[in-house]
GUKEPA-328049 format. One record per atom (N, C-alpha, C, CB): residue number from 0; residue in three letters; atom name; x, y, z. Coordinates in nm, 2 decimals. Glycine has a CB too. Example, Ala and Ser with C-alpha at 12.3 -4.5 7.8 and 13.67 -1.06 7.14 Angstrom:
% GUKEPA-328049
{0 "ALA" "N" {1.32 -0.57 0.78}};
{0 "ALA" "CA" {1.23 -0.45 0.78}};
{0 "ALA" "C" {1.32 -0.33 0.78}};
{0 "ALA" "CB" {1.13 -0.45 0.90}};
{1 "SER" "N" {1.28 -0.22 0.71}};
{1 "SER" "CA" {1.37 -0.11 0.71}};
{1 "SER" "C" {1.29 0.00 0.79}};
{1 "SER" "CB" {1.41 -0.06 0.57}};
***
This chain:
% GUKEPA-328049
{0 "UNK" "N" {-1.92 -3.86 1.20}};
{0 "UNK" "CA" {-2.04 -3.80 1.16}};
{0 "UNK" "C" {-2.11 -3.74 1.28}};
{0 "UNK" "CB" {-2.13 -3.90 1.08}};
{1 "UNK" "N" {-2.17 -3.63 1.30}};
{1 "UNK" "CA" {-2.20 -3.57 1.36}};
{1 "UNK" "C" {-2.35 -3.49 1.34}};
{1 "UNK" "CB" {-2.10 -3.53 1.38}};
{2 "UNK" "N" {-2.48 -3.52 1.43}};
{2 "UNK" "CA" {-2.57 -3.41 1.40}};
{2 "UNK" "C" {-2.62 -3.40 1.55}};
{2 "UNK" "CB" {-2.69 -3.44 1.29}};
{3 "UNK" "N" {-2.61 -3.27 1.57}};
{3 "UNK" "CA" {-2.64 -3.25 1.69}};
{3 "UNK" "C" {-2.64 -3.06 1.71}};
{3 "UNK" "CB" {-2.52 -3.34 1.78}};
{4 "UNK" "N" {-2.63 -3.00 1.80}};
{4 "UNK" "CA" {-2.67 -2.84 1.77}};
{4 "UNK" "C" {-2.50 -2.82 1.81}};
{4 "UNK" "CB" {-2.83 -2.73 1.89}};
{5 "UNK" "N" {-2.40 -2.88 1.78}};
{5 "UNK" "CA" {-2.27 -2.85 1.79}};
{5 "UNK" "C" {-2.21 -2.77 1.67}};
{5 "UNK" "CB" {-2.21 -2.96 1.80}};
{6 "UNK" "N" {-2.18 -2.65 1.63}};
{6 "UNK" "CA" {-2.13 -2.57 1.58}};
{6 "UNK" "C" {-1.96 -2.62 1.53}};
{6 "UNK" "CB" {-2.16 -2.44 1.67}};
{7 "UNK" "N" {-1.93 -2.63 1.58}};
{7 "UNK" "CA" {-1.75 -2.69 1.61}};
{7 "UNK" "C" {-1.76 -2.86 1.57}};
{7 "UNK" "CB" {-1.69 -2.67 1.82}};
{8 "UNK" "N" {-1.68 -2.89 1.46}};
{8 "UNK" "CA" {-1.67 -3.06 1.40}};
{8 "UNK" "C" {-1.53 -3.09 1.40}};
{8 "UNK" "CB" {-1.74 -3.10 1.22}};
{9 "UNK" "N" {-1.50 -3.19 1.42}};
{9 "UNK" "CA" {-1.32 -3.19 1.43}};
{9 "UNK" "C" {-1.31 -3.36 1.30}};
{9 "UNK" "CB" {-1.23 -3.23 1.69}};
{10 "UNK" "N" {-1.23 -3.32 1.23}};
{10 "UNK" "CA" {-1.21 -3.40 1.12}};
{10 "UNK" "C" {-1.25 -3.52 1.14}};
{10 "UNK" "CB" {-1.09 -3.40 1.07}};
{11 "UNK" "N" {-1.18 -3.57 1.31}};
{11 "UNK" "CA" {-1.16 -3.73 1.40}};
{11 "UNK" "C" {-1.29 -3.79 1.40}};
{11 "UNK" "CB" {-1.10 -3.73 1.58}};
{12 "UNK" "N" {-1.40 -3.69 1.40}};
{12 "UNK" "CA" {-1.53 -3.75 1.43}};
{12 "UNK" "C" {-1.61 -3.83 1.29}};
{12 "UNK" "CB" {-1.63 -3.62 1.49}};
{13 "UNK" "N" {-1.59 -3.83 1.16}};
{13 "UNK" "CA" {-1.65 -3.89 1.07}};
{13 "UNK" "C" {-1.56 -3.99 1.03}};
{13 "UNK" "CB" {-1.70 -3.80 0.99}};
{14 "UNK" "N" {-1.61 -4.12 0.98}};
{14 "UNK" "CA" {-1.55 -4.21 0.97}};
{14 "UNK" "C" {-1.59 -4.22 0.79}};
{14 "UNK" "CB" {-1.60 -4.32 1.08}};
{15 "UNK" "N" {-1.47 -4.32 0.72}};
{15 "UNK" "CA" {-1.49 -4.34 0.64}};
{15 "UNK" "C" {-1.51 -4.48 0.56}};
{15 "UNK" "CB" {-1.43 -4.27 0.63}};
{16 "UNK" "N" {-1.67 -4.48 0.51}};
{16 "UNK" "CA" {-1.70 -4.56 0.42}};
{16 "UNK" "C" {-1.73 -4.60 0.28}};
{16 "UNK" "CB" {-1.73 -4.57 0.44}};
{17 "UNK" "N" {-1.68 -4.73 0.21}};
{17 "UNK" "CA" {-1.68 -4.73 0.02}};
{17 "UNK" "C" {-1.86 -4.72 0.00}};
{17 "UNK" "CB" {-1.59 -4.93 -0.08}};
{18 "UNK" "N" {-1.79 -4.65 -0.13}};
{18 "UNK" "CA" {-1.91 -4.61 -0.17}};
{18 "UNK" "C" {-1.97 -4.73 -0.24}};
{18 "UNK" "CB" {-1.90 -4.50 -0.26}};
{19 "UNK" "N" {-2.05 -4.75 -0.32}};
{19 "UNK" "CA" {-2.14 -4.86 -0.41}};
{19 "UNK" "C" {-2.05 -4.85 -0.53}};
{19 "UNK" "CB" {-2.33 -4.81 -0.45}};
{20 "UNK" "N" {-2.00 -4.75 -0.54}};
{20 "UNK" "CA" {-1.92 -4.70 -0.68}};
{20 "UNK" "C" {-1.72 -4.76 -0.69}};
{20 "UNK" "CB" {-1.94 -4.47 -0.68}};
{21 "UNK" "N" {-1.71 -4.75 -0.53}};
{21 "UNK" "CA" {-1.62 -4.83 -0.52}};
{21 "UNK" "C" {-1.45 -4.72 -0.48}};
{21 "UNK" "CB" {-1.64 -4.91 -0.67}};
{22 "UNK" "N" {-1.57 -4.61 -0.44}};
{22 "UNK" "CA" {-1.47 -4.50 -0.40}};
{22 "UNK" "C" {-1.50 -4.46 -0.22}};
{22 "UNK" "CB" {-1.51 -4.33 -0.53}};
{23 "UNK" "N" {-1.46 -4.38 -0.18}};
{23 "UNK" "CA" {-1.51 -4.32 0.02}};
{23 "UNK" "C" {-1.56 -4.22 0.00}};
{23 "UNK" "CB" {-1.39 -4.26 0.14}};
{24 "UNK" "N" {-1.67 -4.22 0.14}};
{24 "UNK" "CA" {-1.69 -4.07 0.15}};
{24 "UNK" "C" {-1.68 -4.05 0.33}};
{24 "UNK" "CB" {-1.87 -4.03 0.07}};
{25 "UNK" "N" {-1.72 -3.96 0.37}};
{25 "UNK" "CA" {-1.73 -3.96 0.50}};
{25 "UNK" "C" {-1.81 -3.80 0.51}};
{25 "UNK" "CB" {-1.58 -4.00 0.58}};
{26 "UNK" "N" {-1.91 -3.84 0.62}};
{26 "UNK" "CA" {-2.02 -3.75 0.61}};
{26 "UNK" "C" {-1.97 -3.68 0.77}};
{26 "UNK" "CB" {-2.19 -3.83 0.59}};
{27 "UNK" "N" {-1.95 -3.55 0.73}};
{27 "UNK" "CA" {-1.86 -3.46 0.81}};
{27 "UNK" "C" {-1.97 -3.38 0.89}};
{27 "UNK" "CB" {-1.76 -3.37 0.71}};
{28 "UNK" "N" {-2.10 -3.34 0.85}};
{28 "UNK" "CA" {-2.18 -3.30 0.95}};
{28 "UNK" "C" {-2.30 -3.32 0.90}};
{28 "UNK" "CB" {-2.16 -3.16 0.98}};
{29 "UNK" "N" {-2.47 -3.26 0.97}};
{29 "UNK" "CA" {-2.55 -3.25 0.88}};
{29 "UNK" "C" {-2.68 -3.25 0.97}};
{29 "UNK" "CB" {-2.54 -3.36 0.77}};
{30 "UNK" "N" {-2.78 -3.15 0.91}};
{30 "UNK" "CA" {-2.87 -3.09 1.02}};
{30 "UNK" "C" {-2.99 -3.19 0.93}};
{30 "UNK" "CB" {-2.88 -2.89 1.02}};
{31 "UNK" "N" {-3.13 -3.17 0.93}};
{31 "UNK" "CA" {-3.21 -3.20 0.84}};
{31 "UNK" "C" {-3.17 -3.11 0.78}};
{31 "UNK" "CB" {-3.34 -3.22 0.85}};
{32 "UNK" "N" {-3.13 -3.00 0.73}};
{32 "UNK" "CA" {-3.20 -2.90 0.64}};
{32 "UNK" "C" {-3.03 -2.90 0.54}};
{32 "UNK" "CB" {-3.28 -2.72 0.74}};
{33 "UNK" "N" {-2.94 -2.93 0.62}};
{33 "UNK" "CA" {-2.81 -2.93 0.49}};
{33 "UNK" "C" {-2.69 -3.06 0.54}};
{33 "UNK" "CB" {-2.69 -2.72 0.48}};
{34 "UNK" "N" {-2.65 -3.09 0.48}};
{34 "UNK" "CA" {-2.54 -3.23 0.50}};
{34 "UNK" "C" {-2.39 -3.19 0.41}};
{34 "UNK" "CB" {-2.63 -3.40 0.41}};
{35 "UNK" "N" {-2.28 -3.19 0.49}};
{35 "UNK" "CA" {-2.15 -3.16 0.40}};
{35 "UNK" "C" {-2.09 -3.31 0.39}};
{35 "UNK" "CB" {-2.02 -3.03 0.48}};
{36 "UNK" "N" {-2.05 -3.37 0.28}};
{36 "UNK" "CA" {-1.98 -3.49 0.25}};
{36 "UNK" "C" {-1.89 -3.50 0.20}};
{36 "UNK" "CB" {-2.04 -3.57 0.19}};
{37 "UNK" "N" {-1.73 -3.51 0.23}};
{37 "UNK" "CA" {-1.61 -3.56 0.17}};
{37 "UNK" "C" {-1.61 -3.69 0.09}};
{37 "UNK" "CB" {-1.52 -3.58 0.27}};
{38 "UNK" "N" {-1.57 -3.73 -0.06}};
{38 "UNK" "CA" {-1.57 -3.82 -0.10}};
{38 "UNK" "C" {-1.40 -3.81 -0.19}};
{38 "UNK" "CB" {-1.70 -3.83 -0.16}};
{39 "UNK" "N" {-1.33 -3.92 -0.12}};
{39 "UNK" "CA" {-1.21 -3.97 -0.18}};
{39 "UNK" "C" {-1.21 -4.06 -0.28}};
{39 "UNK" "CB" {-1.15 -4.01 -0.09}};
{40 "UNK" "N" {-1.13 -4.02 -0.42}};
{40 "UNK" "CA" {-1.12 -4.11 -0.51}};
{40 "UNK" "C" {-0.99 -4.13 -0.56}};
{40 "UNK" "CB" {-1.19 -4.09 -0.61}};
{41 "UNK" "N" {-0.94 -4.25 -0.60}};
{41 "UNK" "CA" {-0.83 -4.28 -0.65}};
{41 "UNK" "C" {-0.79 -4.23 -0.80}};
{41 "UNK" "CB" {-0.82 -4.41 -0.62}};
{42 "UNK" "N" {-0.69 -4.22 -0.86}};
{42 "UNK" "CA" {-0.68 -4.18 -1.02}};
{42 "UNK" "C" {-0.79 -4.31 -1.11}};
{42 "UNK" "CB" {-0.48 -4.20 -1.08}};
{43 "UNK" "N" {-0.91 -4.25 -1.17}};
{43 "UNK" "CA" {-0.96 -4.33 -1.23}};
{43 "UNK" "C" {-1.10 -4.35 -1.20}};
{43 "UNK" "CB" {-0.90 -4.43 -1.21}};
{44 "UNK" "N" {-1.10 -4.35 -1.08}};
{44 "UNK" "CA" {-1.24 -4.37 -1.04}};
{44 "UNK" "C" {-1.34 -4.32 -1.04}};
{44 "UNK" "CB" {-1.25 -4.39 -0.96}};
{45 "UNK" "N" {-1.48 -4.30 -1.08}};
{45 "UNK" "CA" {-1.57 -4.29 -1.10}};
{45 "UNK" "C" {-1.68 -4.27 -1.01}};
{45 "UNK" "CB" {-1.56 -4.35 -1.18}};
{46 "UNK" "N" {-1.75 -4.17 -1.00}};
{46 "UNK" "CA" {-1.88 -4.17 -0.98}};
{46 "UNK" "C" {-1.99 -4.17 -1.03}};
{46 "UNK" "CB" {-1.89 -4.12 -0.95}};
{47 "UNK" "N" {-2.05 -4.27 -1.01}};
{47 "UNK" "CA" {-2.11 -4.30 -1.13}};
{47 "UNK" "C" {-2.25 -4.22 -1.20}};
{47 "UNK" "CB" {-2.14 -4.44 -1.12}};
{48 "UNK" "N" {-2.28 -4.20 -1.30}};
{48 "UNK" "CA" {-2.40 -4.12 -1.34}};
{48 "UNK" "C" {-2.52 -4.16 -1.26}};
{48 "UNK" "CB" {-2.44 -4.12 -1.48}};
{49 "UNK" "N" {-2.59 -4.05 -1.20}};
{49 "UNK" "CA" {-2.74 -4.06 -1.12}};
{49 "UNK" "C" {-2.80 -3.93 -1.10}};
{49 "UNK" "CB" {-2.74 -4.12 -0.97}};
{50 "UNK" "N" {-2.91 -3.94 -1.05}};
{50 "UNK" "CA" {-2.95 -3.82 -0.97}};
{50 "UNK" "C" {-3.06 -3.81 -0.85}};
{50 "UNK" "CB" {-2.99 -3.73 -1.07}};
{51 "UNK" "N" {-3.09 -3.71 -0.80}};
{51 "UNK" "CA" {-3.15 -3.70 -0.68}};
{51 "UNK" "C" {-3.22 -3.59 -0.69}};
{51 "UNK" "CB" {-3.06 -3.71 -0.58}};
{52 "UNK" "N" {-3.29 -3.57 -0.53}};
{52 "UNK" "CA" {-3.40 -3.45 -0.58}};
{52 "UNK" "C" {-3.32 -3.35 -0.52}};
{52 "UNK" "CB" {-3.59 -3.45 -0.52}};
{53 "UNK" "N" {-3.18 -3.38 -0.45}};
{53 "UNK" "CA" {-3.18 -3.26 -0.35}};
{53 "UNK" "C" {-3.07 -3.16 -0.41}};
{53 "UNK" "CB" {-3.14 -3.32 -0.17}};
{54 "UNK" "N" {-3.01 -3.04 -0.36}};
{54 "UNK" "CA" {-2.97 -2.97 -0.46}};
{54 "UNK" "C" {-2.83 -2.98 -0.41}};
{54 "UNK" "CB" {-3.04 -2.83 -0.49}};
{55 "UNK" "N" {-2.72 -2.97 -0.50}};
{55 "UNK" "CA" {-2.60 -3.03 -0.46}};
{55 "UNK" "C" {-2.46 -2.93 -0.48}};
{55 "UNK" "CB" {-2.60 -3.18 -0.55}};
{56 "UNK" "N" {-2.39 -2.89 -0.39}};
{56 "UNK" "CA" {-2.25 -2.78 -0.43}};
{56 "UNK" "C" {-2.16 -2.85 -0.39}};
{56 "UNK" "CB" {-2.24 -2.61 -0.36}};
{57 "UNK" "N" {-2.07 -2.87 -0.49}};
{57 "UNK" "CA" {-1.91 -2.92 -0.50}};
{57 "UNK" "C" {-1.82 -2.83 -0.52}};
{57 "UNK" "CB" {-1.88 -3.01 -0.62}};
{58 "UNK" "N" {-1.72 -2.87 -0.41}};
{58 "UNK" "CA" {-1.59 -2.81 -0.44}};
{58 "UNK" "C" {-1.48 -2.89 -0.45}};
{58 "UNK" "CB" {-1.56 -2.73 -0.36}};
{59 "UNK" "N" {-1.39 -2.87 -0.54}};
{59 "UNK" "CA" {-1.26 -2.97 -0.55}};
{59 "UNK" "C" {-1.15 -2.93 -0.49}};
{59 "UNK" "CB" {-1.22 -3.01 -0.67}};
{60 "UNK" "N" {-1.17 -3.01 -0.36}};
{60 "UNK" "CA" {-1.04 -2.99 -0.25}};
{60 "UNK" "C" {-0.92 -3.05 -0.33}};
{60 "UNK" "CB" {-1.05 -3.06 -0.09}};
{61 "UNK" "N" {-0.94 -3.12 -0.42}};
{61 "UNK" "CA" {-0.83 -3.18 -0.44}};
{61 "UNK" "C" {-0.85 -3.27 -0.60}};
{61 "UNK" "CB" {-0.79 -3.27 -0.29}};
{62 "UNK" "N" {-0.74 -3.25 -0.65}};
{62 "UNK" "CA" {-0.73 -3.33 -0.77}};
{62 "UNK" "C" {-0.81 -3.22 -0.87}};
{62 "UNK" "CB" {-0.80 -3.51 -0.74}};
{63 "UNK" "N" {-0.78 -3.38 -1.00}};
{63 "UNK" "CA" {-0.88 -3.32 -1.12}};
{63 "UNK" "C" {-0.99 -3.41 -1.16}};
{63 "UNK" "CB" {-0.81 -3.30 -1.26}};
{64 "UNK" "N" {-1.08 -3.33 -1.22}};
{64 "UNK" "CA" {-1.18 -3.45 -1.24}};
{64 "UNK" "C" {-1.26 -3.41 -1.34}};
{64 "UNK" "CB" {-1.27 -3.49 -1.12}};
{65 "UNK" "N" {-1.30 -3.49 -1.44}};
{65 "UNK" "CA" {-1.42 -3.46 -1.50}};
{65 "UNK" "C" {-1.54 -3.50 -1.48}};
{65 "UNK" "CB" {-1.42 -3.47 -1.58}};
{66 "UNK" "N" {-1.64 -3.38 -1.51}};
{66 "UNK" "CA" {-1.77 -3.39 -1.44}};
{66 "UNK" "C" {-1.87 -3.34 -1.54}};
{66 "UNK" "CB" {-1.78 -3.30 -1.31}};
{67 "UNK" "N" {-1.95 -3.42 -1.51}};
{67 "UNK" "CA" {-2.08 -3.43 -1.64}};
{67 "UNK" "C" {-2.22 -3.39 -1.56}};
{67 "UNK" "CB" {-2.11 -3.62 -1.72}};
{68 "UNK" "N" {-2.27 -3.27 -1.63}};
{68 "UNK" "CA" {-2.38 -3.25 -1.56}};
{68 "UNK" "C" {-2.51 -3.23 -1.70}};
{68 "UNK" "CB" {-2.34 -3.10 -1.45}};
{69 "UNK" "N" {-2.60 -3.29 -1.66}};
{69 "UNK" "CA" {-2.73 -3.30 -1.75}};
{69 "UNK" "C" {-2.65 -3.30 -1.89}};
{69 "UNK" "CB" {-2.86 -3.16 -1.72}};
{70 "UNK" "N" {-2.54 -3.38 -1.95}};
{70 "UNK" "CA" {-2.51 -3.38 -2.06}};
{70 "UNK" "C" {-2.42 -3.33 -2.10}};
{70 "UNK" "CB" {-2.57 -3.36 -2.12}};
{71 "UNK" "N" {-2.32 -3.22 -2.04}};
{71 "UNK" "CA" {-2.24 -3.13 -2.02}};
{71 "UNK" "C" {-2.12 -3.21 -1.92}};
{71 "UNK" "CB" {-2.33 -2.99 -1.95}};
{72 "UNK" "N" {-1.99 -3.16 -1.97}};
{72 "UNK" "CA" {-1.86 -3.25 -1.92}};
{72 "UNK" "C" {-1.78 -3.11 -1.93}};
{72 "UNK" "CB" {-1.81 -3.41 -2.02}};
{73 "UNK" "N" {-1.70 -3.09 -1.82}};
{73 "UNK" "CA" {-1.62 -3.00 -1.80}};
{73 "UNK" "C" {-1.52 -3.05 -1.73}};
{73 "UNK" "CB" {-1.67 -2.90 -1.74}};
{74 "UNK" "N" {-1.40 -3.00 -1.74}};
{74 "UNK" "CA" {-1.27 -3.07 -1.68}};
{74 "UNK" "C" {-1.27 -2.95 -1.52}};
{74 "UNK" "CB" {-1.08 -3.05 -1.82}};
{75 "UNK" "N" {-1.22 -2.99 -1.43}};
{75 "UNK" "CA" {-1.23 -2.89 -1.31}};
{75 "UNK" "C" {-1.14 -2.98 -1.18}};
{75 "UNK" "CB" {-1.41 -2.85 -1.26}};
{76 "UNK" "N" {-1.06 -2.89 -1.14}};
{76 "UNK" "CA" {-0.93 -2.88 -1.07}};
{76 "UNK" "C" {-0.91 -2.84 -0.94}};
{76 "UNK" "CB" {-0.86 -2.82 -1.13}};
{77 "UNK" "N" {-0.86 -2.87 -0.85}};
{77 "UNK" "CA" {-0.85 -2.78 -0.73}};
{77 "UNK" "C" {-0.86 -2.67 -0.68}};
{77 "UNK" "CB" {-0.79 -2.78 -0.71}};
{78 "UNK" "N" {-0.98 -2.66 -0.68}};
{78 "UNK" "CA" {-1.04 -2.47 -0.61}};
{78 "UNK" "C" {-1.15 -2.41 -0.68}};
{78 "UNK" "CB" {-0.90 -2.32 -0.62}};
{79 "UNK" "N" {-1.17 -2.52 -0.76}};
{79 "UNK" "CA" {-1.31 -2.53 -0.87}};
{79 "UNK" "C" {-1.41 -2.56 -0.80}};
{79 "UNK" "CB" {-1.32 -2.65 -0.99}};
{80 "UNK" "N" {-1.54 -2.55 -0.84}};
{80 "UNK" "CA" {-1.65 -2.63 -0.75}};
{80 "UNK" "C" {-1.73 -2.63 -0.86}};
{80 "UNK" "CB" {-1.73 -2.56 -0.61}};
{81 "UNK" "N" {-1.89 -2.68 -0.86}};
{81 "UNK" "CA" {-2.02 -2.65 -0.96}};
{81 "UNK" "C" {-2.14 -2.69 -0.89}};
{81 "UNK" "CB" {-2.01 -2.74 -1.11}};
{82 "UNK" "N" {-2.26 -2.65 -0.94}};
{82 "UNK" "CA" {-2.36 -2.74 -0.87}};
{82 "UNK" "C" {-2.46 -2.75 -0.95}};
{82 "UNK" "CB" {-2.41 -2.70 -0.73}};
{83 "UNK" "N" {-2.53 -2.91 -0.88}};
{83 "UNK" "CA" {-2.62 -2.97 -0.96}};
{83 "UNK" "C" {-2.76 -2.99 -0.86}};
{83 "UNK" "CB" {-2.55 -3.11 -1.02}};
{84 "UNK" "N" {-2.83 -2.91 -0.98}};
{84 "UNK" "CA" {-2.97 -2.86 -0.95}};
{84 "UNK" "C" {-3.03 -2.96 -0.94}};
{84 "UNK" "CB" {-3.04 -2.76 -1.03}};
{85 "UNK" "N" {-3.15 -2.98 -0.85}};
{85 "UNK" "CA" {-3.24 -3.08 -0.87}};
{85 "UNK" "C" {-3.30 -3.16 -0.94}};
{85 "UNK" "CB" {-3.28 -3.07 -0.84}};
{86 "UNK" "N" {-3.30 -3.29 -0.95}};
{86 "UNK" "CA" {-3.33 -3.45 -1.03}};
{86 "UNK" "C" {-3.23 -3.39 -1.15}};
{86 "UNK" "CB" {-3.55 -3.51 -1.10}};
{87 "UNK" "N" {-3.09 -3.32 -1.16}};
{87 "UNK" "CA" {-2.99 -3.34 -1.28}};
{87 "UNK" "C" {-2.95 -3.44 -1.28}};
{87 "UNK" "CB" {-2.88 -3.26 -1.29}};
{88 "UNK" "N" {-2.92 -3.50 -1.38}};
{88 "UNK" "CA" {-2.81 -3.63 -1.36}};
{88 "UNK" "C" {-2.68 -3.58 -1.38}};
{88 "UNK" "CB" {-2.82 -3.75 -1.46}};
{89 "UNK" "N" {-2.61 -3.64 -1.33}};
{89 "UNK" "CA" {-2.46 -3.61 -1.28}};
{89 "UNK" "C" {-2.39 -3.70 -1.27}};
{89 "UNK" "CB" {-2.44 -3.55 -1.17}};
{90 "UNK" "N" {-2.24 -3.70 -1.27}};
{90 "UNK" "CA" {-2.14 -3.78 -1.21}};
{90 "UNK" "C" {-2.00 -3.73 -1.26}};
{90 "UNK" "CB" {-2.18 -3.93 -1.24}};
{91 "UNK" "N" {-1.91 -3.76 -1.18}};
{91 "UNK" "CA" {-1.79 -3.74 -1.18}};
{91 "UNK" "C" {-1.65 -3.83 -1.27}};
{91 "UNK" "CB" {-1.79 -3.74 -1.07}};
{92 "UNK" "N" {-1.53 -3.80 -1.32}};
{92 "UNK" "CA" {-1.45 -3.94 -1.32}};
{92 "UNK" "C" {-1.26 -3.86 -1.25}};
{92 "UNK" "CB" {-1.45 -4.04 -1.54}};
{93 "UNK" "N" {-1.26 -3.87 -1.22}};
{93 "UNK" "CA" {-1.12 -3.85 -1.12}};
{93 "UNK" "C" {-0.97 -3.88 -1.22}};
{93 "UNK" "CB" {-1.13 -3.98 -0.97}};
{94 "UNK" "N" {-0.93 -3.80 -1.25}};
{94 "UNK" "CA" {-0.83 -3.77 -1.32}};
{94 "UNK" "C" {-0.75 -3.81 -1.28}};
{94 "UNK" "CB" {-0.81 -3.69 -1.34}};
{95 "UNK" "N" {-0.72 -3.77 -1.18}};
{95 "UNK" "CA" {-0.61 -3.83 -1.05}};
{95 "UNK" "C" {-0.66 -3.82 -0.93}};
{95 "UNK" "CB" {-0.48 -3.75 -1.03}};
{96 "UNK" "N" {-0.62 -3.89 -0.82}};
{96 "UNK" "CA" {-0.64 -3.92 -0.72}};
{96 "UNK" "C" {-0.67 -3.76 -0.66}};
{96 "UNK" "CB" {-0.53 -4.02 -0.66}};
{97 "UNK" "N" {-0.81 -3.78 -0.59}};
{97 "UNK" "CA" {-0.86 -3.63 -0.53}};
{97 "UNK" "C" {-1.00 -3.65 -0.45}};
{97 "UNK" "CB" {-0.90 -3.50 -0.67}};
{98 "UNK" "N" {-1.00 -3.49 -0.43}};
{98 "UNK" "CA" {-1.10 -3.55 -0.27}};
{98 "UNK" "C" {-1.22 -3.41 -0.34}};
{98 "UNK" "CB" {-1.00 -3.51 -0.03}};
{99 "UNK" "N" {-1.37 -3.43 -0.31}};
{99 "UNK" "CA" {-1.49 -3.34 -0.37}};
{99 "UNK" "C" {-1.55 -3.31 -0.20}};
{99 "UNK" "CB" {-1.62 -3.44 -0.51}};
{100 "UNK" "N" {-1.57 -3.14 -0.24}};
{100 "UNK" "CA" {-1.66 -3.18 -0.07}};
{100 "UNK" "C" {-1.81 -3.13 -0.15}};
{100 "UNK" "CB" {-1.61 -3.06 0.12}};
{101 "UNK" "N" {-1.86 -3.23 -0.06}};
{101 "UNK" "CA" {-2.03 -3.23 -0.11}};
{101 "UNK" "C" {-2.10 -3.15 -0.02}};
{101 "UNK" "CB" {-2.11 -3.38 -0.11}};
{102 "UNK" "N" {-2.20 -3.02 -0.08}};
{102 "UNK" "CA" {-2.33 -3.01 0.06}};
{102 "UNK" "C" {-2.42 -3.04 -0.01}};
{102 "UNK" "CB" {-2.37 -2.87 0.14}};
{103 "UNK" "N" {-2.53 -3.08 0.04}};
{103 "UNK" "CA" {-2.65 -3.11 0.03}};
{103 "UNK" "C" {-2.78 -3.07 0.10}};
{103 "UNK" "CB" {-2.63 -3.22 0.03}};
{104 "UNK" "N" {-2.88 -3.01 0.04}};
{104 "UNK" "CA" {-3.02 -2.96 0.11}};
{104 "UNK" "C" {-3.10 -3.01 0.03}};
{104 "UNK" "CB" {-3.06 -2.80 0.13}};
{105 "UNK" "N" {-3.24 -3.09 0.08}};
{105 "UNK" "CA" {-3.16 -3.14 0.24}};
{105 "UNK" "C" {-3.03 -3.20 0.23}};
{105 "UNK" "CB" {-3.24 -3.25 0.34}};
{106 "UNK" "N" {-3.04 -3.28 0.33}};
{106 "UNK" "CA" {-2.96 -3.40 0.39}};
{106 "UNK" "C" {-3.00 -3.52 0.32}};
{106 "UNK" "CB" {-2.98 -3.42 0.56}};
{107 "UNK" "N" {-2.87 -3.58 0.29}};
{107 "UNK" "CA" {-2.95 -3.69 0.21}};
{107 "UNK" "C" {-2.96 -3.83 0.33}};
{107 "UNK" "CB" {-2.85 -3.74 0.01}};
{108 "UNK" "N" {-3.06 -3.86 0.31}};
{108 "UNK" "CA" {-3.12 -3.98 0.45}};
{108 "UNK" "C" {-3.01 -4.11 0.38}};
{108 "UNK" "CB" {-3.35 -4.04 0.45}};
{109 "UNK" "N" {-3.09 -4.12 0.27}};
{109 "UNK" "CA" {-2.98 -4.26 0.22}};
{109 "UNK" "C" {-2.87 -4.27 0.24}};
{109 "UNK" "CB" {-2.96 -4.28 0.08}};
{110 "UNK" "N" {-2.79 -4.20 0.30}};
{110 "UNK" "CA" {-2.63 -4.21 0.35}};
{110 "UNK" "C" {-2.61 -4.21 0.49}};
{110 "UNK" "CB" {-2.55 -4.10 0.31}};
{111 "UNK" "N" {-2.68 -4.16 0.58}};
{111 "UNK" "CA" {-2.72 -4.22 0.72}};
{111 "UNK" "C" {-2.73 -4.38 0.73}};
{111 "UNK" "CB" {-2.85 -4.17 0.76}};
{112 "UNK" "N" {-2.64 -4.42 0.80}};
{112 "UNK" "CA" {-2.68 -4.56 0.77}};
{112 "UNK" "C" {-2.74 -4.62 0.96}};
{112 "UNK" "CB" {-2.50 -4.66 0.68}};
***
């Protein structure tokens, strides 16, 4: 994890930790003002429904997954993305084993640990 006025992030620098939900993520950069997060899931696993104030763009590096946004469930696949607008509730369930990259504005503090 890295915040600092370094432009250049090399994969080696963020470490990965389980989520509450029982999946990884590892927080790959993040200024105050935006944060990019990798989260790895196994076939099955779930993210579980919540929401937040900050505004959120996914992309699916990998796998399939369905994803529910404010009531709305769409299936979405590798090279897909969507985003969820502020206090939406959301969450994910992983079809098969795959990886989501997250940005976030801001930065979400709660994941700084």
């Amino acid at each position: 994890m890295v915040q600092s006025n370094d432009i250049f992030i090399r994969s080696a620098d963020g470490e990965w930790t389980v989520t509450p939900d029982g999946n990884r993520r590892r927080i790959v950069v993040y200024t105050d003002e935006l944060m990019m997060v990798e989260f790895a899931f196994e076939a099955g696993g779930e993210g579980w429904m919540h929401s937040h104030p900050h505004v959120q763009s996914s992309y699916v590096a990998e796998g399939r997954f369905d994803v529910t946004i404010d009531g709305r469930t769409e299936t979405l696949k590798q090279g897909d993305s969507f985003i969820v607008p502020s206090g939406l509730r959301h969450g994910v369930k992983a079809l098969e084993k795959g990886r989501l990259i997250d940005c976030f504005t801001p930065h979400r503090a709660d994941f700084i640990a």
